[in-house]
Every structure is written in structure tokens, then in C-alpha cells.
N, CA, C, O and CB atoms as a CASP TS submission, in Angstrom:
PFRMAT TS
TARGET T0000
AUTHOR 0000-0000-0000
METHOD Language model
MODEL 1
PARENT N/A
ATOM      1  N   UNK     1    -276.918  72.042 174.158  1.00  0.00           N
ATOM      2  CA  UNK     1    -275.596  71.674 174.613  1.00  0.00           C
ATOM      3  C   UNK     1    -275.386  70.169 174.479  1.00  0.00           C
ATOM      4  O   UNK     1    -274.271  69.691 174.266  1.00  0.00           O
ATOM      5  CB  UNK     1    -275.388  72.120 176.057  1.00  0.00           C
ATOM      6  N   UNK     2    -276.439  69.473 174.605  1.00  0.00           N
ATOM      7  CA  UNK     2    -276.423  67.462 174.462  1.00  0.00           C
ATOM      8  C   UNK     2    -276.514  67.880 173.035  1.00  0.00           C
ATOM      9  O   UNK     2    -276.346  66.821 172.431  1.00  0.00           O
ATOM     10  CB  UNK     2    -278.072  66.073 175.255  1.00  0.00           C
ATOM     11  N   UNK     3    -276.603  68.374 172.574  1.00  0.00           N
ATOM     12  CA  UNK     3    -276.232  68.185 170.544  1.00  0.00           C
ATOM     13  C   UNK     3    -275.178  68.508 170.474  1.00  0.00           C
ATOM     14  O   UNK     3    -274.940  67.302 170.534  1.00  0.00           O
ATOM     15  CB  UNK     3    -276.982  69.133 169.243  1.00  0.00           C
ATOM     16  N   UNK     4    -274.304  68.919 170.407  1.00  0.00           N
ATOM     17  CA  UNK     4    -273.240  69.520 170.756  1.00  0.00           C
ATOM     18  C   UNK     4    -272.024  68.078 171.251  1.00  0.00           C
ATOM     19  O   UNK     4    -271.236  67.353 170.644  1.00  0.00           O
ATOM     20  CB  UNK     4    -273.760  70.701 172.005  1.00  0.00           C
ATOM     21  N   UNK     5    -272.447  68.241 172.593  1.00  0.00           N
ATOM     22  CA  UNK     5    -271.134  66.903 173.200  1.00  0.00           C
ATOM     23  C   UNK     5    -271.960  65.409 172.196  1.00  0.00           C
ATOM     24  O   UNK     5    -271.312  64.389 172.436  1.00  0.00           O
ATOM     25  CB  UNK     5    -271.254  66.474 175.876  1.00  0.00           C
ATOM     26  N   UNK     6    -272.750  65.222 171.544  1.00  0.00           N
ATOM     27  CA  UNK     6    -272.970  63.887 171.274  1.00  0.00           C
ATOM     28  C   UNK     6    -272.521  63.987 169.701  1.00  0.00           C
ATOM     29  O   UNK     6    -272.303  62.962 169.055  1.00  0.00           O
ATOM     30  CB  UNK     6    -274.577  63.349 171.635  1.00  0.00           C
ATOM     31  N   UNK     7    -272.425  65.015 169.253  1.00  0.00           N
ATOM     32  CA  UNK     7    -271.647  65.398 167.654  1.00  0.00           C
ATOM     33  C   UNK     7    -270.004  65.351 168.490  1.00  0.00           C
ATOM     34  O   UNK     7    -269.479  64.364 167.974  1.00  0.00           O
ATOM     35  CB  UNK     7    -272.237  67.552 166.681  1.00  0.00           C
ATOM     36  N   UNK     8    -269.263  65.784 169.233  1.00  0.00           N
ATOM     37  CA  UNK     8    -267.829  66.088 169.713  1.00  0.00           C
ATOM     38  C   UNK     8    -267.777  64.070 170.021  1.00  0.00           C
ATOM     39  O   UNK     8    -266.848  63.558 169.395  1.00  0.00           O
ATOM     40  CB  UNK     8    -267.661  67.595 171.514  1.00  0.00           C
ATOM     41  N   UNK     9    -268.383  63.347 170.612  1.00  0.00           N
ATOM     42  CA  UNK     9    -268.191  62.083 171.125  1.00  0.00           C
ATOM     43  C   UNK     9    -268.482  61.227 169.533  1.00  0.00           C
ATOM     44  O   UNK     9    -267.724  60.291 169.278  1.00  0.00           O
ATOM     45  CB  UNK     9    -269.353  61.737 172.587  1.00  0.00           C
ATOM     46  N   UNK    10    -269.450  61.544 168.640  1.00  0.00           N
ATOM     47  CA  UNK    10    -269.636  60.777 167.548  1.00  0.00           C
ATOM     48  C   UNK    10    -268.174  60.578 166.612  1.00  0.00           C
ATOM     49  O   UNK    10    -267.652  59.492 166.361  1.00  0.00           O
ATOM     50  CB  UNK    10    -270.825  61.482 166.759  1.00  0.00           C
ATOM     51  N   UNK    11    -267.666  61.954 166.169  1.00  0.00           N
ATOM     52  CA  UNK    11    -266.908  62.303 165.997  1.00  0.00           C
ATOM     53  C   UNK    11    -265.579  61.671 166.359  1.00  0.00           C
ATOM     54  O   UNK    11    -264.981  61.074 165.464  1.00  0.00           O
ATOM     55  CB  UNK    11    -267.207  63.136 166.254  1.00  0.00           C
ATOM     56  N   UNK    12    -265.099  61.731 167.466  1.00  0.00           N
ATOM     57  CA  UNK    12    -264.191  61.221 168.150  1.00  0.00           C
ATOM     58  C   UNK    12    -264.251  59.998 167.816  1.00  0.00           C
ATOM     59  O   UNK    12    -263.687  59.693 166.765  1.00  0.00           O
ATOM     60  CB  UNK    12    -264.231  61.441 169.385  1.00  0.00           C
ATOM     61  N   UNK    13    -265.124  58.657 168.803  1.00  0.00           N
ATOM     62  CA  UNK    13    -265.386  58.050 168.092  1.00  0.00           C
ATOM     63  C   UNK    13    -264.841  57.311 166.517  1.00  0.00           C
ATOM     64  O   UNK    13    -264.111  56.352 166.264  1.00  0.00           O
ATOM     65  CB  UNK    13    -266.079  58.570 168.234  1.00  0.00           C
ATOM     66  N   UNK    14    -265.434  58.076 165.850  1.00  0.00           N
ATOM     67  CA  UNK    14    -265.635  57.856 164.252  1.00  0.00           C
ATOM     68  C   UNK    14    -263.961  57.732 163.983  1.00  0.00           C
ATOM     69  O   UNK    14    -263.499  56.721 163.455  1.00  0.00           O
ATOM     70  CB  UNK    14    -266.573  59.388 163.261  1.00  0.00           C
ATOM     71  N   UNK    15    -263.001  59.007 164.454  1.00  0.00           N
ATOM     72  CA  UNK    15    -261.862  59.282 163.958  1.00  0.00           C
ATOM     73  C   UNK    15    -260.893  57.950 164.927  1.00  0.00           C
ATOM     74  O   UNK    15    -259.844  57.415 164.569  1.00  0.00           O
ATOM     75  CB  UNK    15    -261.510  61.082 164.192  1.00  0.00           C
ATOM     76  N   UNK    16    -261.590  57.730 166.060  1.00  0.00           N
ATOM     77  CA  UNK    16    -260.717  56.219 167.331  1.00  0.00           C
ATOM     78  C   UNK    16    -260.963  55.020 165.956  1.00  0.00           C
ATOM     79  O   UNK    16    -259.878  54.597 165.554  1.00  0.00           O
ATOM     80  CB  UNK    16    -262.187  55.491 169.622  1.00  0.00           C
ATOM     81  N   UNK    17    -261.467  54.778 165.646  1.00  0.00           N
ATOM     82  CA  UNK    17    -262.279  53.500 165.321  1.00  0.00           C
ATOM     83  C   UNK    17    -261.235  53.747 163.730  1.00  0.00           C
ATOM     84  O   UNK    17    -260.861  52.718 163.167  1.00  0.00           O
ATOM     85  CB  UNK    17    -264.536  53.592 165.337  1.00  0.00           C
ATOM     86  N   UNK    18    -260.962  54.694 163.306  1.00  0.00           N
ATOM     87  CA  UNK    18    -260.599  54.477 161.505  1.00  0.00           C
ATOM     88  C   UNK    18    -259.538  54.475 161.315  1.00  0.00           C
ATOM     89  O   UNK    18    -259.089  53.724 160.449  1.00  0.00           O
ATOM     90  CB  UNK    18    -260.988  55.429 160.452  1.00  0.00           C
ATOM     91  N   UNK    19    -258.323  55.707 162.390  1.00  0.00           N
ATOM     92  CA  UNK    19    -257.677  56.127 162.913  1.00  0.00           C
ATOM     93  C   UNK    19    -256.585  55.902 163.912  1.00  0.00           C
ATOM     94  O   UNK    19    -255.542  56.556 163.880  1.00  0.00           O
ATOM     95  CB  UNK    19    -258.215  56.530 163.023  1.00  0.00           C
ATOM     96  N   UNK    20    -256.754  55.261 164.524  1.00  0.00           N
ATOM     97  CA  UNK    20    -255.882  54.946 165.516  1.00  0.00           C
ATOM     98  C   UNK    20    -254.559  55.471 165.770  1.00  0.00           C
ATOM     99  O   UNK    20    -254.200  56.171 166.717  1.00  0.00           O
ATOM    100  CB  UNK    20    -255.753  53.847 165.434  1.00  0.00           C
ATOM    101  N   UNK    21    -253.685  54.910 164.508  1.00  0.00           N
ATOM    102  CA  UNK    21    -252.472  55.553 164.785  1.00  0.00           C
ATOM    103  C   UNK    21    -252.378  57.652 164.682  1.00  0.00           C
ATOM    104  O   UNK    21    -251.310  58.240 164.856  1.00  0.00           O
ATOM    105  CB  UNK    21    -251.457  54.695 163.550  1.00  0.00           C
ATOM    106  N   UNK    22    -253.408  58.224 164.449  1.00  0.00           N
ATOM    107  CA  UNK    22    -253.286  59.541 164.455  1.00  0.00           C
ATOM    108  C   UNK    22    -253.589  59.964 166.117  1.00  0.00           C
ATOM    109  O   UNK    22    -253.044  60.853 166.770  1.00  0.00           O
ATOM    110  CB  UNK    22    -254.326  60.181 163.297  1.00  0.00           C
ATOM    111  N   UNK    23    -254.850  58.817 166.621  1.00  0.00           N
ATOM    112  CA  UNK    23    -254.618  59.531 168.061  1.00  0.00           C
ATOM    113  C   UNK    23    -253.672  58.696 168.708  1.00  0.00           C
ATOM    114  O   UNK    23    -253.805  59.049 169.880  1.00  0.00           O
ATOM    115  CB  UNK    23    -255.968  59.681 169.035  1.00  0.00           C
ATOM    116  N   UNK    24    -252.651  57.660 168.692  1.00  0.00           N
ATOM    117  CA  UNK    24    -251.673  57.556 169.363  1.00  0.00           C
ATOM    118  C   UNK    24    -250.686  58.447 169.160  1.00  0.00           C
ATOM    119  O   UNK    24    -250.052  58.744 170.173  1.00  0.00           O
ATOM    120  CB  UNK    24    -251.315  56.513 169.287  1.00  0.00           C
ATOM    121  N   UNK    25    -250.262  59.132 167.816  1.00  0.00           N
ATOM    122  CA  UNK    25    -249.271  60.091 167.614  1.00  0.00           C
ATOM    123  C   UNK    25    -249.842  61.492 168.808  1.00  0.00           C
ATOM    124  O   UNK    25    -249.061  61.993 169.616  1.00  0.00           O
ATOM    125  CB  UNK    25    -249.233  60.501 165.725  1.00  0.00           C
ATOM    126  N   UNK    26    -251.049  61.846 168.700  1.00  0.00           N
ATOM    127  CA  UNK    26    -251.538  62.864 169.400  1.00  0.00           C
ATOM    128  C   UNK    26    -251.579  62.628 170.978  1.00  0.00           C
ATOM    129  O   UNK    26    -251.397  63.707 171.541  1.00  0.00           O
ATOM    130  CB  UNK    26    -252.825  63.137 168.852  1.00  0.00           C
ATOM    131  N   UNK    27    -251.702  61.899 171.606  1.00  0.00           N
ATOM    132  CA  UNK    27    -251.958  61.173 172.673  1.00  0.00           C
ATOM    133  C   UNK    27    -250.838  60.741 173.333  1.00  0.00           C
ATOM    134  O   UNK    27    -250.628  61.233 174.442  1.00  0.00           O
ATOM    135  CB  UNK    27    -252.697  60.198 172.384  1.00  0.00           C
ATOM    136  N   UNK    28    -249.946  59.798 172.826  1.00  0.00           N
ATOM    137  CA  UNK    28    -249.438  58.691 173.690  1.00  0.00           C
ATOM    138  C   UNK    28    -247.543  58.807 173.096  1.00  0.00           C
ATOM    139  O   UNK    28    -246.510  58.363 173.596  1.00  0.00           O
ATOM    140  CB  UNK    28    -250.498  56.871 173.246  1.00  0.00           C
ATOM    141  N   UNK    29    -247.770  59.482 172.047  1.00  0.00           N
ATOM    142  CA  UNK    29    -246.090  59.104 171.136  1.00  0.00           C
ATOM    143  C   UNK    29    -245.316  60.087 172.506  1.00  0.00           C
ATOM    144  O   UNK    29    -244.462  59.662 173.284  1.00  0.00           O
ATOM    145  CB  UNK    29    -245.773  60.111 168.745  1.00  0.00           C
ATOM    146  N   UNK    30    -245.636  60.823 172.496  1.00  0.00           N
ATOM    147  CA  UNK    30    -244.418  61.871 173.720  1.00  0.00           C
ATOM    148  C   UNK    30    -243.635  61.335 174.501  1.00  0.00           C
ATOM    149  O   UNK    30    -242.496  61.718 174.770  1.00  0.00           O
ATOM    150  CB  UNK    30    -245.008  62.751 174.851  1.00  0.00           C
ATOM    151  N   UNK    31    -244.502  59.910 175.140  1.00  0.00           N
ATOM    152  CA  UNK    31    -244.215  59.658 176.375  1.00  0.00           C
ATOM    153  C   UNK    31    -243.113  58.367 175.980  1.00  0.00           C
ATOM    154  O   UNK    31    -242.574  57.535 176.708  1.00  0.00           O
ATOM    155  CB  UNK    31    -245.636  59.353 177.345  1.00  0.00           C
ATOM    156  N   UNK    32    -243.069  58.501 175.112  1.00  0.00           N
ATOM    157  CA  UNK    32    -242.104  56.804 174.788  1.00  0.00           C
ATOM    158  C   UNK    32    -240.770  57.964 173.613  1.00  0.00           C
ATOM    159  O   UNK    32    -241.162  58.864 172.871  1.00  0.00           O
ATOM    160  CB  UNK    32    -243.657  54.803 173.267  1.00  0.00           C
ATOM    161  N   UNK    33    -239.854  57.714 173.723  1.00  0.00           N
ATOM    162  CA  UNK    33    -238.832  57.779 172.960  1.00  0.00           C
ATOM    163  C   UNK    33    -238.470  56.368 171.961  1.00  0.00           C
ATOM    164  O   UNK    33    -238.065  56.291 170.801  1.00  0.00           O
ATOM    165  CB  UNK    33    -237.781  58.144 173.921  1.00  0.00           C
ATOM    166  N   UNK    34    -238.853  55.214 173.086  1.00  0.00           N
ATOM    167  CA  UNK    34    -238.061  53.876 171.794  1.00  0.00           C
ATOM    168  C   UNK    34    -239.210  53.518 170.966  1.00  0.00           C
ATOM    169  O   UNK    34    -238.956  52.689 170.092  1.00  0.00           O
ATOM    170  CB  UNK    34    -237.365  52.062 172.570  1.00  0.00           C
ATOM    171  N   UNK    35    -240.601  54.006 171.039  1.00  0.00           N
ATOM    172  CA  UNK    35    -242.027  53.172 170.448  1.00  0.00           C
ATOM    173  C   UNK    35    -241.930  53.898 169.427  1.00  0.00           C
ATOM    174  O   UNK    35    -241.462  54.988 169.758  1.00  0.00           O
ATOM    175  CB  UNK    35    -243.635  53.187 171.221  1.00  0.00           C
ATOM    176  N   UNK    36    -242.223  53.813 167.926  1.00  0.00           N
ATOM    177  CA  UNK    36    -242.138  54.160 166.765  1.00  0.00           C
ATOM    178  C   UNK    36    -243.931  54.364 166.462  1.00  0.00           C
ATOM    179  O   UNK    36    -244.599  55.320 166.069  1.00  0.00           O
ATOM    180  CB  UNK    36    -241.197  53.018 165.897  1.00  0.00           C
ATOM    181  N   UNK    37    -244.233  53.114 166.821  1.00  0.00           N
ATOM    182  CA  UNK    37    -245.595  52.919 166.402  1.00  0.00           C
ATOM    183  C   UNK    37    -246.734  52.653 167.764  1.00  0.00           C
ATOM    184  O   UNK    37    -246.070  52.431 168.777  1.00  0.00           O
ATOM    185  CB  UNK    37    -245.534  51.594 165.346  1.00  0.00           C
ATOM    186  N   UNK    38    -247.631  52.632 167.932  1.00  0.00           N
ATOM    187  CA  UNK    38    -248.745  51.653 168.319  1.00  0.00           C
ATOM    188  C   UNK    38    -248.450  50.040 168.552  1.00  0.00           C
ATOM    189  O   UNK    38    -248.213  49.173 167.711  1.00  0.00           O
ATOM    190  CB  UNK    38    -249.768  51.752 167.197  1.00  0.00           C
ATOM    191  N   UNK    39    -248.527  49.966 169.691  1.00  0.00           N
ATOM    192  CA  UNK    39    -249.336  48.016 169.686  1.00  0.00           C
ATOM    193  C   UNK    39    -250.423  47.531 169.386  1.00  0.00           C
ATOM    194  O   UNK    39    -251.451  48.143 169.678  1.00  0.00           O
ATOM    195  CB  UNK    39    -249.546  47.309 170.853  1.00  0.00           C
ATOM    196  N   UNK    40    -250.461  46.515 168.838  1.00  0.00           N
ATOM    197  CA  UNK    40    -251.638  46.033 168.505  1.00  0.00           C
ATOM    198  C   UNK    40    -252.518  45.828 169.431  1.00  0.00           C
ATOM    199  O   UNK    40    -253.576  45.531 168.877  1.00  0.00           O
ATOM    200  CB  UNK    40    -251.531  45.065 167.921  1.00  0.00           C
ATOM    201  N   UNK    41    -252.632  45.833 170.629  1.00  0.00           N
ATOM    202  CA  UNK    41    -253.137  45.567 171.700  1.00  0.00           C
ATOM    203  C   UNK    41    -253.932  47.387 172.343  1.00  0.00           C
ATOM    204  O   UNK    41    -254.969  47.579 172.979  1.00  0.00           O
ATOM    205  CB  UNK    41    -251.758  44.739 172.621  1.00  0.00           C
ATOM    206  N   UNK    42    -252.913  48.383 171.827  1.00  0.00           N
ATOM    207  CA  UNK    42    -253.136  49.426 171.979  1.00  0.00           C
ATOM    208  C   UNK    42    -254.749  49.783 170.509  1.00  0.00           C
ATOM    209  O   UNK    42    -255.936  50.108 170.505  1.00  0.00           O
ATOM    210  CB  UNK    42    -251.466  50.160 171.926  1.00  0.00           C
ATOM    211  N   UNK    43    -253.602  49.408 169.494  1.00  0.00           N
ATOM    212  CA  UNK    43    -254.745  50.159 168.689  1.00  0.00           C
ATOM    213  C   UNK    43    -256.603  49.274 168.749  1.00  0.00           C
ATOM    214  O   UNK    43    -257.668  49.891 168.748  1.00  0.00           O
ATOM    215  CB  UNK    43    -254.001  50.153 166.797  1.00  0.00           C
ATOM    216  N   UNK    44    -256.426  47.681 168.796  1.00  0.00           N
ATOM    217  CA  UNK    44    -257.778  47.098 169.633  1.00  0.00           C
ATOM    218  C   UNK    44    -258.077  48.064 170.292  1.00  0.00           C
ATOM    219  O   UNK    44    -258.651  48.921 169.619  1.00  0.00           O
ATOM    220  CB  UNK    44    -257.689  45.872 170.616  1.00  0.00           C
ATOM    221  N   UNK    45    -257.894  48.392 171.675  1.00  0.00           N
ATOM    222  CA  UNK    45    -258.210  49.276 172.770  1.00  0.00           C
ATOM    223  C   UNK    45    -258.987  50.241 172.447  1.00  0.00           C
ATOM    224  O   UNK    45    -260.149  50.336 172.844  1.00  0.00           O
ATOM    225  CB  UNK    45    -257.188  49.812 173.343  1.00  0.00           C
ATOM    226  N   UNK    46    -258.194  51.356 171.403  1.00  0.00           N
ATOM    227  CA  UNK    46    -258.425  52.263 170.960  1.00  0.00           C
ATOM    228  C   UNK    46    -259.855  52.333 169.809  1.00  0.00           C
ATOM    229  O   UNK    46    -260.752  53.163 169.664  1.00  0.00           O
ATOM    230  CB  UNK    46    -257.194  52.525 170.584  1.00  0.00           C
ATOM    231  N   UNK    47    -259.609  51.347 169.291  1.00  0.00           N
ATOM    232  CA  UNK    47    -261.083  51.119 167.947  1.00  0.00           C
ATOM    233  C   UNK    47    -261.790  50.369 169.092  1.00  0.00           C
ATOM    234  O   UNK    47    -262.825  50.992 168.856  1.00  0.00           O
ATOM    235  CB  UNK    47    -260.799  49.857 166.013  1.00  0.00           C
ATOM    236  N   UNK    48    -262.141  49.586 170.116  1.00  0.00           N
ATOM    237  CA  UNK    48    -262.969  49.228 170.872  1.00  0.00           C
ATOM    238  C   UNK    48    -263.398  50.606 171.976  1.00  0.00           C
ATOM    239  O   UNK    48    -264.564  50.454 172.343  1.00  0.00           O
ATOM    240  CB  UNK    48    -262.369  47.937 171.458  1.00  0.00           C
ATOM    241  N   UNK    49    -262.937  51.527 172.413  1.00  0.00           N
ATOM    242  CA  UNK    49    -262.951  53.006 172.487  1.00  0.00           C
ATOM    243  C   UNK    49    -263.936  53.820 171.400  1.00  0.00           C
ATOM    244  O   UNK    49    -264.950  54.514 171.472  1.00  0.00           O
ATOM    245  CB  UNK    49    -261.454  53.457 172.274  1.00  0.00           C
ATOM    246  N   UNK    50    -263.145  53.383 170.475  1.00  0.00           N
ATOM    247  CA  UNK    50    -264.161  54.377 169.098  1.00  0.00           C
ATOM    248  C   UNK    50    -265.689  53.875 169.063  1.00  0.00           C
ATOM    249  O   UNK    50    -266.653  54.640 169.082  1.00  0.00           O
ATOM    250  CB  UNK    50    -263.488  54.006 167.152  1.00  0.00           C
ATOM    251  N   UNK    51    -265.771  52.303 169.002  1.00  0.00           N
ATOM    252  CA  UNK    51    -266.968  52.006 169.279  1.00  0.00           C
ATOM    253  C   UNK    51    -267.909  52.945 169.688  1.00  0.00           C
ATOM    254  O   UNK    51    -268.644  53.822 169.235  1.00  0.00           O
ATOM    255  CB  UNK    51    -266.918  51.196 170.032  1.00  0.00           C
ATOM    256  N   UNK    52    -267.427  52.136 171.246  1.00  0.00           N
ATOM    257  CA  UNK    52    -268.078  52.802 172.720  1.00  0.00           C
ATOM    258  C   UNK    52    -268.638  54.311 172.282  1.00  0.00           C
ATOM    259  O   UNK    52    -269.821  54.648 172.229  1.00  0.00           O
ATOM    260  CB  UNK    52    -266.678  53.013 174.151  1.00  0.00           C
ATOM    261  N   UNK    53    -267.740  54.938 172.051  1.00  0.00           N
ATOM    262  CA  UNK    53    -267.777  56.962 171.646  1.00  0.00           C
ATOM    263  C   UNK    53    -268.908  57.103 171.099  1.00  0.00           C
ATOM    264  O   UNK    53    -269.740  57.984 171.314  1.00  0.00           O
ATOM    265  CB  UNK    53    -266.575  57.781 170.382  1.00  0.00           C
ATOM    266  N   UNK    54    -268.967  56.020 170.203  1.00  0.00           N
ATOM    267  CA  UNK    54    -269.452  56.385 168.718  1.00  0.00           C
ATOM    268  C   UNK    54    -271.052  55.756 168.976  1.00  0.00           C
ATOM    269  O   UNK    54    -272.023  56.461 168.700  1.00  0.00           O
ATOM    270  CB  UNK    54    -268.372  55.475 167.216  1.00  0.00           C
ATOM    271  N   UNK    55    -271.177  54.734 169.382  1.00  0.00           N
ATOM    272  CA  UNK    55    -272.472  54.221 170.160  1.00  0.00           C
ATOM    273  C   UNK    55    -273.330  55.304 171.220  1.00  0.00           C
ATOM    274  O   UNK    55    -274.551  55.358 171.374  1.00  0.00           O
ATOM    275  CB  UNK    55    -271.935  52.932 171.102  1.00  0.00           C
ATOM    276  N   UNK    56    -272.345  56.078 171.842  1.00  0.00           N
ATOM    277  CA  UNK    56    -272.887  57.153 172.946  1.00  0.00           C
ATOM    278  C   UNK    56    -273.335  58.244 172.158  1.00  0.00           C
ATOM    279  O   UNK    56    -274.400  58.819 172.380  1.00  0.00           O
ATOM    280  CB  UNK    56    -271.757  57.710 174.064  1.00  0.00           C
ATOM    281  N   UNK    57    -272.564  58.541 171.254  1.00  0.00           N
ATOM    282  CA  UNK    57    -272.598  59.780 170.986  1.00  0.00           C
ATOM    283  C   UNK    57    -274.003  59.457 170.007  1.00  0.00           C
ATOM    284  O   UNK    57    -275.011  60.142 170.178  1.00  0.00           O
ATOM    285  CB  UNK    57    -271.100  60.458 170.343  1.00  0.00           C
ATOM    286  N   UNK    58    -273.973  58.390 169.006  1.00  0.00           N
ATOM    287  CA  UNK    58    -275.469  58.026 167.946  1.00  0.00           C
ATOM    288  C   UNK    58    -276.594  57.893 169.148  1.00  0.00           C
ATOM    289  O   UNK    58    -277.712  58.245 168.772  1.00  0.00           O
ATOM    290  CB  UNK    58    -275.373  56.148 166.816  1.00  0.00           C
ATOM    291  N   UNK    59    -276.517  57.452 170.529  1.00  0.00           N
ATOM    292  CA  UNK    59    -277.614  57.686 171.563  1.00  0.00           C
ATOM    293  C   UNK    59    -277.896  58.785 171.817  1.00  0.00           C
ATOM    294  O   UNK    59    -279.058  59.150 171.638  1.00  0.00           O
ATOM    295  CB  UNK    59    -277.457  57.232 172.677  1.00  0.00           C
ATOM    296  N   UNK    60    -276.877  59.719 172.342  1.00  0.00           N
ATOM    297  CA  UNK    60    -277.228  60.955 172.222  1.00  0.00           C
ATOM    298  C   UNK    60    -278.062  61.548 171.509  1.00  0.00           C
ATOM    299  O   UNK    60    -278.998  62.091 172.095  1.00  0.00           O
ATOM    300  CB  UNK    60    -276.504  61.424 172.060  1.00  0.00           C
ATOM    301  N   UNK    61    -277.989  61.630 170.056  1.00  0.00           N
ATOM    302  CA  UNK    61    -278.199  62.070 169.229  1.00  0.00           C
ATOM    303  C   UNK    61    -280.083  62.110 168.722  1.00  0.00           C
ATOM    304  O   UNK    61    -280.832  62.971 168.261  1.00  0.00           O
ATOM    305  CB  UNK    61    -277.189  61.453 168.554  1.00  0.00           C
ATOM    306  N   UNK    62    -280.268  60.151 169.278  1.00  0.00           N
ATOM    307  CA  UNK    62    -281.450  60.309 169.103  1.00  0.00           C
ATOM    308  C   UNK    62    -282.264  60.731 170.745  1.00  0.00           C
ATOM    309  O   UNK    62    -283.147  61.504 171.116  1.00  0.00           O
ATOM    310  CB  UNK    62    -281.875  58.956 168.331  1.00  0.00           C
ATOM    311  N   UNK    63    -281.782  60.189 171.081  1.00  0.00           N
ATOM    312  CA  UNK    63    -282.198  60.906 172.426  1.00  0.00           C
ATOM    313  C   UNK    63    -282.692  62.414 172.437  1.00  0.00           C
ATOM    314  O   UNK    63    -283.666  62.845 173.053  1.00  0.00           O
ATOM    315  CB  UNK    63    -280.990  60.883 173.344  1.00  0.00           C
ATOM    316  N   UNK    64    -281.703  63.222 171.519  1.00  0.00           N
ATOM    317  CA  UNK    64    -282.086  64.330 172.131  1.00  0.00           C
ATOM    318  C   UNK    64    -283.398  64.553 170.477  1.00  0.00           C
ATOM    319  O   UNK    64    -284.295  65.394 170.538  1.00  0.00           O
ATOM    320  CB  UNK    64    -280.446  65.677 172.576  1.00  0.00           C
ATOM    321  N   UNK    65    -283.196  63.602 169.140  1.00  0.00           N
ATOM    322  CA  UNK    65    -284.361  64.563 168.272  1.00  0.00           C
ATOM    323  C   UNK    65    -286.265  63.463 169.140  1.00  0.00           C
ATOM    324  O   UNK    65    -287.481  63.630 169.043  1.00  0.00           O
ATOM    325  CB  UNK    65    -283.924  64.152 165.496  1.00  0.00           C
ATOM    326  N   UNK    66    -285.686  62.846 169.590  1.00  0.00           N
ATOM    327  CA  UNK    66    -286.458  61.685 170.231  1.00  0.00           C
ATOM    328  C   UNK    66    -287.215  62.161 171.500  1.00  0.00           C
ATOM    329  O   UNK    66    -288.392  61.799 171.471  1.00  0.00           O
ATOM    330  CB  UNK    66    -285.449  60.480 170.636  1.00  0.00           C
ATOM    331  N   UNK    67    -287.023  62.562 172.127  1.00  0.00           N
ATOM    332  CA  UNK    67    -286.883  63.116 173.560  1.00  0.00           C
ATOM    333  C   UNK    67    -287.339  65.034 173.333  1.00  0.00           C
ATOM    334  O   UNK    67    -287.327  65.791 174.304  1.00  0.00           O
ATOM    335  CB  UNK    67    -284.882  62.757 174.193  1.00  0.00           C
TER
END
């Protein structure tokens, strides 16, 4: 099951960090009618997010062939 959520967090991750504006459309566009796009301040956030994901999830990973 830790192989599993650390492939779902790598993943994620991977797609925050390259991506951005696909998970603000998925995420965040609903809630605004006048925002067209992302802020730059948002999409930082978001690829500093992907990082993070993406760091947990490559720990995971060895953790669990490691461990």
C-alpha cells in the first residue's frame, strides 16, 4: 500500500511541478468567474508543492525497496 501512495504523490508531484496551469483549471478555475489564468504567485506555490510531492513520494519509494 506505501508503493502505491508514494507512485500517486510522485506522480502528482511530477504533473504540480510541469503543469501548473492544468491543476489550477482542475482545482481552483470554478471558484473565480473574472480569473482567466493562474498568478504567478499561485503557479510558484504550486511547482514549490510539486517539489515537496515529488521529494516524498522518491522517499517513499526508496524507503520502501530499502527498508
Amino acid at each position: 500500500m506505501m508503493i502505491l501512495g508514494s507512485i500517486f504523490l510522485l506522480i502528482a508531484g511530477v504533473l504540480m511541478l510541469f503543469n501548473p496551469d492544468m491543476v489550477y483549471r482542475l482545482t481552483e478555475s470554478w471558484k473565480s468567474s473574472a480569473a482567466d489564468e493562474p498568478s504567478e504567485l499561485y503557479t510558484l506555490h504550486i511547482r514549490i508543492g510539486g517539489v515537496a510531492c515529488s521529494l516524498v513520494g522518491i522517499a517513499g519509494l526508496i524507503a520502501h525497496f530499502v527498508l
